[in-house]
C-alpha positions as CSV (number, residue, x, y, z in Angstrom):
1,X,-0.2,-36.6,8.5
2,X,1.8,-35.2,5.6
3,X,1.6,-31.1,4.6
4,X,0.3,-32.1,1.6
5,X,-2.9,-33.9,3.0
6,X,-3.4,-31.2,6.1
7,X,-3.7,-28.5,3.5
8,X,-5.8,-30.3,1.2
9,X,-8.2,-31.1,4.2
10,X,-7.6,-28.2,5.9
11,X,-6.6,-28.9,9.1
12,X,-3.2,-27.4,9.2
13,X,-2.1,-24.3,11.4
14,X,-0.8,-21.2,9.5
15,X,1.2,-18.6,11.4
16,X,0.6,-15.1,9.5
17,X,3.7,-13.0,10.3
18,X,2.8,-9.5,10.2
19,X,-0.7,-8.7,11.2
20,X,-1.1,-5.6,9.1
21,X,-3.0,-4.1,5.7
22,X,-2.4,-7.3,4.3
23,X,-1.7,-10.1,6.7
24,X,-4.8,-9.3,9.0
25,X,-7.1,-9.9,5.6
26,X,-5.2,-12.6,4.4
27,X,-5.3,-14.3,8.3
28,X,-9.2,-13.7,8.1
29,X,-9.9,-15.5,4.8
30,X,-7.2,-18.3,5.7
31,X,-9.6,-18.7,9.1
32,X,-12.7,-18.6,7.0
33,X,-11.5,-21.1,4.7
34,X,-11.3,-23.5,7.8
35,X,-7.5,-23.3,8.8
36,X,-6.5,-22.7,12.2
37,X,-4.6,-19.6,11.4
38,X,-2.0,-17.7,14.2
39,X,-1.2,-14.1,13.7
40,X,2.6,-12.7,15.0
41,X,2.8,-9.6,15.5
42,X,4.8,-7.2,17.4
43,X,2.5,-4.7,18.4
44,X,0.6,-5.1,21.2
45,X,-2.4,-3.4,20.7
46,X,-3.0,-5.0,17.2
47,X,-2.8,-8.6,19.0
48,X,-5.1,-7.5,21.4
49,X,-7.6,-6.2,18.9
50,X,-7.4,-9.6,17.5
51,X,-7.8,-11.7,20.1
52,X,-10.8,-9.5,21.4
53,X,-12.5,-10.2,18.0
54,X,-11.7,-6.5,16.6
55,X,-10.2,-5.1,13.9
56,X,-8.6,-2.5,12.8
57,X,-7.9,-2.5,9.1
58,X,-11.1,-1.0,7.2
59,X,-12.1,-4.2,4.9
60,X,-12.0,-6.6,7.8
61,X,-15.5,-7.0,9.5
62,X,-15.7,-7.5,13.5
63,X,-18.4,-10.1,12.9
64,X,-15.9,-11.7,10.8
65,X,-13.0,-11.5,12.9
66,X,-15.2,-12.2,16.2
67,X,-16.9,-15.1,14.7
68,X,-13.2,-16.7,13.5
69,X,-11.5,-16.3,16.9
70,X,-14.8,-17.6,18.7
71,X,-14.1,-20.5,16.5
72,X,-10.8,-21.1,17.7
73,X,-9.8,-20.1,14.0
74,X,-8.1,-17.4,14.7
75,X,-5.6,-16.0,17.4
76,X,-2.9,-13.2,17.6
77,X,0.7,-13.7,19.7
78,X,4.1,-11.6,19.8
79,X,5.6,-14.8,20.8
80,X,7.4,-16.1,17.5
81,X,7.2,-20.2,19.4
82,X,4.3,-20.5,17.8
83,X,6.0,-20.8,14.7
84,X,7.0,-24.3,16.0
85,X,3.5,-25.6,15.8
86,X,2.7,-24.1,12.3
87,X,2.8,-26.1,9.1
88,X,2.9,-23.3,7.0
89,X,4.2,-19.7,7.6
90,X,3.4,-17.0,5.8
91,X,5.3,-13.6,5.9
92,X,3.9,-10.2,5.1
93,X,5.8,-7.4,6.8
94,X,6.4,-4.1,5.4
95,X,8.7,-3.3,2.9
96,X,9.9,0.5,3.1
97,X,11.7,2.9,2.0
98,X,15.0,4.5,3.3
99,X,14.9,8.2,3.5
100,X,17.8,7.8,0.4
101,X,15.1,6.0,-1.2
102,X,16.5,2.6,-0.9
103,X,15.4,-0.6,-0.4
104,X,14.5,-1.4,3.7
105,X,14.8,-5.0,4.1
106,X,14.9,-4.7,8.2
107,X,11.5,-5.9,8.5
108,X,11.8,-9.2,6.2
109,X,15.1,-9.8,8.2
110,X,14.0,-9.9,11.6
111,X,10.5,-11.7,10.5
112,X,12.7,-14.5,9.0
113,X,15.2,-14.2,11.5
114,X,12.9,-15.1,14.6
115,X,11.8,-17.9,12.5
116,X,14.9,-19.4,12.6
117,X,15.1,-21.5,16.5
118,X,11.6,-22.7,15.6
119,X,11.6,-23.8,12.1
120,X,11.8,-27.7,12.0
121,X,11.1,-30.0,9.0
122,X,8.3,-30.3,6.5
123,X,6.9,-26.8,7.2
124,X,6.3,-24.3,4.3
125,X,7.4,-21.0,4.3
126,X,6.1,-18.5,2.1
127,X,7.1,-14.6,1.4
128,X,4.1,-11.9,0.5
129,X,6.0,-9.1,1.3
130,X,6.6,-6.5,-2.0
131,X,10.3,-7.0,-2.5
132,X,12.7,-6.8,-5.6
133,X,13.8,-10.0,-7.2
134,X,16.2,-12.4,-5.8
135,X,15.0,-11.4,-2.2
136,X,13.5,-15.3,-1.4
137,X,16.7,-17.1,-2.6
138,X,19.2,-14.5,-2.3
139,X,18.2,-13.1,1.0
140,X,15.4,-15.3,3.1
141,X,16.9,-18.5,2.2
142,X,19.7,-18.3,3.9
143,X,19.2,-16.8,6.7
144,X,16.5,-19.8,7.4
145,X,19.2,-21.9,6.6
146,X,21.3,-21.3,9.7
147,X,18.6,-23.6,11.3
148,X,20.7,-26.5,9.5
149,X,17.7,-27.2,7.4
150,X,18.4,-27.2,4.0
151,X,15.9,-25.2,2.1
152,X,14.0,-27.4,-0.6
153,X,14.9,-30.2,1.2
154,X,14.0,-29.9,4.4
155,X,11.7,-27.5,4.5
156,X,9.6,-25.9,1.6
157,X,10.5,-22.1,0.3
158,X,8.3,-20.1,-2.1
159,X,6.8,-16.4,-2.8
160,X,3.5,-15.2,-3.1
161,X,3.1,-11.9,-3.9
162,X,0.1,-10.3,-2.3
163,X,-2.5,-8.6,-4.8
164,X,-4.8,-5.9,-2.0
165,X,-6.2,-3.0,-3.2
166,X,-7.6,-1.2,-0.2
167,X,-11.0,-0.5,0.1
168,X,-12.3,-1.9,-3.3
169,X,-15.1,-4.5,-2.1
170,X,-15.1,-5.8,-5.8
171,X,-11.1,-6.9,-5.8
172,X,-10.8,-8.7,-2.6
173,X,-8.7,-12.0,-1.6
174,X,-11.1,-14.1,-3.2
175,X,-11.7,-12.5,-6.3
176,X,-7.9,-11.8,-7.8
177,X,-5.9,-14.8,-9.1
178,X,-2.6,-15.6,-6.8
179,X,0.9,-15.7,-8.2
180,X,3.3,-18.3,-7.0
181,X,6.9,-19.3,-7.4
182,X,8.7,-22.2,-5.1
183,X,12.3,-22.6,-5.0
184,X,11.7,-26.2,-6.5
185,X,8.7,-28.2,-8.3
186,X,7.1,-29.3,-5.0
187,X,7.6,-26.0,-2.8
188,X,5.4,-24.5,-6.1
189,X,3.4,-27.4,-5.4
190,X,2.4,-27.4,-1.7
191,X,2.0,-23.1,-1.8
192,X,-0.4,-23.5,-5.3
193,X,-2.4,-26.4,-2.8
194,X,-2.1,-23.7,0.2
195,X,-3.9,-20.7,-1.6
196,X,-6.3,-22.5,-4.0
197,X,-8.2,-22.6,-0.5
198,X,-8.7,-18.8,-0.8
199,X,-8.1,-17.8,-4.2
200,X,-10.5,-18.0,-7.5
201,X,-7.2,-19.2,-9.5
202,X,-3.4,-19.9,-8.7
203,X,-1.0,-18.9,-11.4
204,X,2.3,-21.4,-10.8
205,X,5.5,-19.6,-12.2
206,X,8.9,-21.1,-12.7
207,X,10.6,-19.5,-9.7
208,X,10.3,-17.6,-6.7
209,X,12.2,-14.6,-8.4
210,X,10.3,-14.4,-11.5
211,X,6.9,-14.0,-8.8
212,X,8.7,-11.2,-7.2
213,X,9.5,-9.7,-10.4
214,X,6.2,-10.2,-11.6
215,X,4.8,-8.1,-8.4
216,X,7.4,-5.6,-9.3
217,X,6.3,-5.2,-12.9
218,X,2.8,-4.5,-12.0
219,X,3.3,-1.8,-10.0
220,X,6.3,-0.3,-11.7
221,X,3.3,-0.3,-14.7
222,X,1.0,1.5,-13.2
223,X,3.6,4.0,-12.0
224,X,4.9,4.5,-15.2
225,X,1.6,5.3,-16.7
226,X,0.5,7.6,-14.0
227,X,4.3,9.8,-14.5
228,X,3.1,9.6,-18.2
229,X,-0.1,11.6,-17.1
230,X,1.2,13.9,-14.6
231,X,3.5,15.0,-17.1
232,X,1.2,15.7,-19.8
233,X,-0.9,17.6,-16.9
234,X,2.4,19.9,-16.5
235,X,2.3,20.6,-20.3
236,X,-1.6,20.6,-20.5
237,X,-1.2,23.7,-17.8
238,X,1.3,25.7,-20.3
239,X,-1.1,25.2,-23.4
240,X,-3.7,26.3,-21.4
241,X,-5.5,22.9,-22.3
242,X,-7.7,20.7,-19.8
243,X,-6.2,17.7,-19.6
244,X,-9.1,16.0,-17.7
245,X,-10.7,16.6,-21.0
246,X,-8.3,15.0,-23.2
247,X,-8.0,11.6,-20.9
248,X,-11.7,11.4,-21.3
249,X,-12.4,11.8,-24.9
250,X,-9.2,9.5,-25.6
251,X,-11.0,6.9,-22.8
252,X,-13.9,6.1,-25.7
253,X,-10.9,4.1,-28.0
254,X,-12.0,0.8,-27.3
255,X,-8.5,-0.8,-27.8
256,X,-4.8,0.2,-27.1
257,X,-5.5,2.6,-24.5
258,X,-6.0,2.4,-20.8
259,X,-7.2,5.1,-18.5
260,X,-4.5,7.0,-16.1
261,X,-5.6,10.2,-14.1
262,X,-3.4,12.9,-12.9
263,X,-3.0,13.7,-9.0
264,X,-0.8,15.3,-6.4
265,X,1.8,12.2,-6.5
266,X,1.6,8.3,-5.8
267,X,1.1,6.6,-2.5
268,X,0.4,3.5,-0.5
269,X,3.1,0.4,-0.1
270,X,3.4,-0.6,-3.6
271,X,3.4,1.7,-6.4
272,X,5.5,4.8,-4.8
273,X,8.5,2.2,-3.4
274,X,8.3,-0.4,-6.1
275,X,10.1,1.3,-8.6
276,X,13.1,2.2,-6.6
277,X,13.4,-2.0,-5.4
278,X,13.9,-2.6,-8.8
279,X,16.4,0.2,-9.7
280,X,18.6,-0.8,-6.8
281,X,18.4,-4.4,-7.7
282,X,19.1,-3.2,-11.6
283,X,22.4,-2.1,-10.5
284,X,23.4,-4.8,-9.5
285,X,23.9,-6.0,-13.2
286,X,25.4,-3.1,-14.0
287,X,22.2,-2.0,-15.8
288,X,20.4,1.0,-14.9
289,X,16.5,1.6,-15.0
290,X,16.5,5.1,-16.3
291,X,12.8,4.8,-18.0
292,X,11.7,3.6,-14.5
293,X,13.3,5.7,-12.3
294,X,12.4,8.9,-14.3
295,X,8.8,7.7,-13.9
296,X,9.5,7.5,-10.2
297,X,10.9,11.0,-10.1
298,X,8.1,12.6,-12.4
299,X,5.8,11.4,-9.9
300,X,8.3,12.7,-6.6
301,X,7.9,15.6,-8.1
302,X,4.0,16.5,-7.7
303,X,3.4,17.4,-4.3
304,X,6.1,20.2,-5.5
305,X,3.8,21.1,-8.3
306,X,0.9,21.4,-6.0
307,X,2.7,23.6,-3.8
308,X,3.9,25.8,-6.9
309,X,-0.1,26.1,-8.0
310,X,-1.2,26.9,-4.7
311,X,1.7,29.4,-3.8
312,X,0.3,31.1,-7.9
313,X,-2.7,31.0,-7.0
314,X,-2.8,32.8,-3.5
315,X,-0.8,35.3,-5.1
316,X,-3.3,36.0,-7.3
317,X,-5.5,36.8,-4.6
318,X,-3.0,38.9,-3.3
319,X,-1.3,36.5,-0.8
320,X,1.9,35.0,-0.1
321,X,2.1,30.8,1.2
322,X,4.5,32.5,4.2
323,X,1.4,32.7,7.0
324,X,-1.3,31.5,4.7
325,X,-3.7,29.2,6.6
326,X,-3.7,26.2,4.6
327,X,-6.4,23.3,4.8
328,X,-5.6,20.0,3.6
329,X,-8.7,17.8,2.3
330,X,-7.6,14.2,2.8
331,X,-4.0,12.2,3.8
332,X,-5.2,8.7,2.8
333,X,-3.6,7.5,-0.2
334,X,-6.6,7.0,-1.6
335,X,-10.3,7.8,-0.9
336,X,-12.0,5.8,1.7
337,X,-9.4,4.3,3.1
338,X,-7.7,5.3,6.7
339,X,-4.0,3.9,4.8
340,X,-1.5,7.2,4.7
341,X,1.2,5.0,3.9
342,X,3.4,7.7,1.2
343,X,0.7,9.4,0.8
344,X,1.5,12.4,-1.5
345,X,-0.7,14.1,1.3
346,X,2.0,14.1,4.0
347,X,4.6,15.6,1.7
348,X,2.3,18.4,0.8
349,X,1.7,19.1,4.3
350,X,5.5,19.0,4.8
351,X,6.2,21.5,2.5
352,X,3.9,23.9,3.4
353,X,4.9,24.0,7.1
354,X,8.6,24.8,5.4
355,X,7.7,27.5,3.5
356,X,5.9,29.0,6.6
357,X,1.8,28.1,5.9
358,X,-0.3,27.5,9.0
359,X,-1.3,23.8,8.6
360,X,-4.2,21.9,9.3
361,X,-5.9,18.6,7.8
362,X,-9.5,16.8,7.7
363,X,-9.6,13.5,6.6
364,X,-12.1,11.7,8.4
365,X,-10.7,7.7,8.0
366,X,-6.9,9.1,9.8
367,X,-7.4,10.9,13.2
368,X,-4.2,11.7,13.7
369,X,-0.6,11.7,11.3
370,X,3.1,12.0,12.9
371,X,5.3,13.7,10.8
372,X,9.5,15.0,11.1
373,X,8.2,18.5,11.4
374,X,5.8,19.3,12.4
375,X,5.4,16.5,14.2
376,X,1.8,15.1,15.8
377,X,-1.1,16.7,14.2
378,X,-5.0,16.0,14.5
379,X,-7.7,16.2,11.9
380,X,-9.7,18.9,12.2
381,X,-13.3,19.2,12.0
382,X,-14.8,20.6,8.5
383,X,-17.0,23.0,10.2
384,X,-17.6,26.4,8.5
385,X,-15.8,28.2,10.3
386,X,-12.5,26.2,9.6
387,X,-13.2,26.7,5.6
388,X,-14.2,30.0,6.0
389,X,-10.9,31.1,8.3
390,X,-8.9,29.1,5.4
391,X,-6.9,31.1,2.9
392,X,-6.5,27.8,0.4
393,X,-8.4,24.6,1.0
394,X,-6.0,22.1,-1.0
395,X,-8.3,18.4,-1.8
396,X,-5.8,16.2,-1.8
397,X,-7.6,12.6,-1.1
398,X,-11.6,12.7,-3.0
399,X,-13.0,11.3,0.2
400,X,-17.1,10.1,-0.7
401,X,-18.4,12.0,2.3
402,X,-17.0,15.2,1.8
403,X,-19.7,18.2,1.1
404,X,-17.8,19.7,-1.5
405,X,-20.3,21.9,-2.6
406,X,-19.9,23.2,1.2
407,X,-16.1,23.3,0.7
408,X,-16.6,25.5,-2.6
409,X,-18.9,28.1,-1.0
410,X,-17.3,28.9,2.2
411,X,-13.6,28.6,1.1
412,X,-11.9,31.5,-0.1
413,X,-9.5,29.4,-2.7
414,X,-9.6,25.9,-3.3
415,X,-7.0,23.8,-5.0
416,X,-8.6,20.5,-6.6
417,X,-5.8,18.1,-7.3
418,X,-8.2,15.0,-8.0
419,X,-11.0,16.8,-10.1
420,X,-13.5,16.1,-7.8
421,X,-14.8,19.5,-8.6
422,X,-15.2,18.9,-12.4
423,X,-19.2,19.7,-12.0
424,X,-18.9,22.2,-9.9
425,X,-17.2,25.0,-12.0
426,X,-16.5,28.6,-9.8
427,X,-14.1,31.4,-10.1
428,X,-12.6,30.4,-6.4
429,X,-11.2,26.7,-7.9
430,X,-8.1,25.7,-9.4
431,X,-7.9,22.2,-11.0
432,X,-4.6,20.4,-11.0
């Protein structure tokens, strides 16, 4: 039986490389759409958590994930010979940062790289990871190539780039439209047929490298309109203008204008690394993205501006940031999520253990962060007594089950830098 027919019956075998925040969904929905699916994964624990029906990623369901693997739908393996059995591959490993800020590629290297003994003819291989453009030709192709199998002949190439936003019930797998770009007409072809099984509509582009770019653009948009913000926040603070105020009354234009809030910086995969994937890849061509990487750096710049406001306003009070006890109120990127991937949170933190604060967080989705300095720390219960022993309570991450009525009434100083506080007016609160 041809690819072609096993995908439009369903009864081929996917392998999922990479069995986090987006391949563990995208394995799940894959299983529920009645493909046996295989996830690779180097960690241990999360194949084990898989394979006992578990999960671990916060808009995955046990029932769900139990009910697939019961099935036989689903399985977890670190051994990368199951890719010899699977029709179609699908890769969605991280994508980082180096600490220079450039493009990581280690991940997507070895992913495709351990792919290579085991890739044989017919199968389709597809790319989800966030990368800059080029990366599926210019990068994956060939290494797949030292197989002997010729790309587009032998075996199908394409990129799909994946569309998650964490913890938003309402913009699942199933409810965004899929991007896809093949290195020829029938790659396009057989990766459309492969996600039209799991996605409301497939969007076929011309090429794998205008899909990638298309990723980029999206979030380098969004993170060009949140630097926009933050920036008129900086200036709002010098008038002595609310700039909450102004985004709101300038919401009710019903055309031309699109809501962006201010905040202590970016996070998550996408919109804090994209921008710099497609400056590096800019230069390339000799052409460099200075609208894009001053975005980039605008927003770099935050957790600095929340450290300035805090270090102002304990000196009001009469304190200095040196031996202040600092709270922090949330390291998710965003709220109700457990993902601290760049979260703006964990440079905060950072700076405040340099410039000699006593640091503790809460966040009840991440027990526990790892950072350079000061290395392991735990999240700390939001009793009273932690507020009240606080010298500045910084919110960070607007968490639903905070009592932040609590935080304002116990806590000496509180900084707000997601206006989570905009009802609760008191002369112990700074807004961002």
């Amino acid at each position: 039986m041809d690819l072609e027919m096993k995908l439009g019956n369903r009864t081929a075998t996917i392998l999922v490389v990479g069995l986090g925040y987006v391949g563990l969904p995208l394995a799940v929905e894959l299983g529920r759409a009645g493909f046996r699916v295989i996830g690779l994964d180097t960690d241990a624990d999360r194949v084990a958590a898989v394979n006992r029906g578990t999960s671990y990623i916060d808009d995955v369901q046990d029932d769900v994930t139990g009910a697939l693997v019961a099935q036989g739908n689903l399985a977890a393996t670190q051994d990368p010979s199951g890719a010899a059995g699977a029709d179609a591959v699908i890769i969605c490993v991280p994508t980082p940062l180096t600490r220079a800020k450039q493009p990581d590629l280690s991940y997507v290297d070895a992913a495709v790289g351990q792919l290579v003994p085991h890739l044989r003819r017919g199968q389709l291989i597809v790319l989800e990871s966030t990368t800059y453009p080029g990366t599926t030709e210019e990068r994956v192709k060939p290494i797949l190539e030292r197989s002997g199998l010729l790309a587009g002949r032998d075996f199908h190439l394409a990129f799909s780039p994946e569309r998650l936003d964490p913890g938003n019930a309402q913009r699942s797998i199933r409810s965004v439209p899929k991007i896809v770009g093949g290195l020829t007409p029938r790659c396009a072809e057989l990766a459309c047929l492969l996600y039209q099984a799991i996605s409301p509509k497939v969007v076929p582009v011309s090429s794998c490298t205008v899909a990638e770019m298309v990723k980029v653009y999206e979030n380098v948009f969004r993170n060009v309109n949140i630097a926009l913000v933050n920036e008129l926040t900086l200036l709002c603070e010098r008038m002595g203008l609310d700039v909450w105020e102004i985004i709101a009354a300038a919401a009710t234009k019903p055309y031309g204008f699109m809501a962006f809030y201010p905040g202590p910086g970016v996070g998550g995969h996408c919109i804090p690394v994209d921008p710099y994937y497609l400056a590096a890849k800019a230069r390339e061509y000799d052409f460099h993205a200075r609208f894009i990487e001053l975005a980039a750096t605008v927003n770099d710049s935050m957790p600095y501006y929340v450290i300035s406001r805090a270090t102002q306003a304990l000196g009001a009070h009469g304190k200095t940031l040196r031996g202040a006890r600092a709270l922090v109120l949330g390291v998710a990127y965003k709220k109700d999520v457990s993902d601290a991937r760049e979260s703006p949170s964990l440079k905060i933190i950072e700076l405040l253990g340099k410039r000699g604060a006593v640091v503790s967080y809460h966040d009840p989705f991440v027990p526990q962060i790892t950072l350079p300095n000061p290395g392991v720390l735990a999240s700390t219960p939001l009793g009273d007594d932690v507020l009240a022993a606080a010298d500045c309570v910084i919110i960070a991450t607007d968490h639903s089950g905070v009592d932040y009525a609590r935080v304002v009434e116990k806590t000496r100083l509180v900084i707000d830098t997601r206006n989570v506080l905009h009802s609760r007016p008191a002369p112990n609160v700074v807004r961002l």
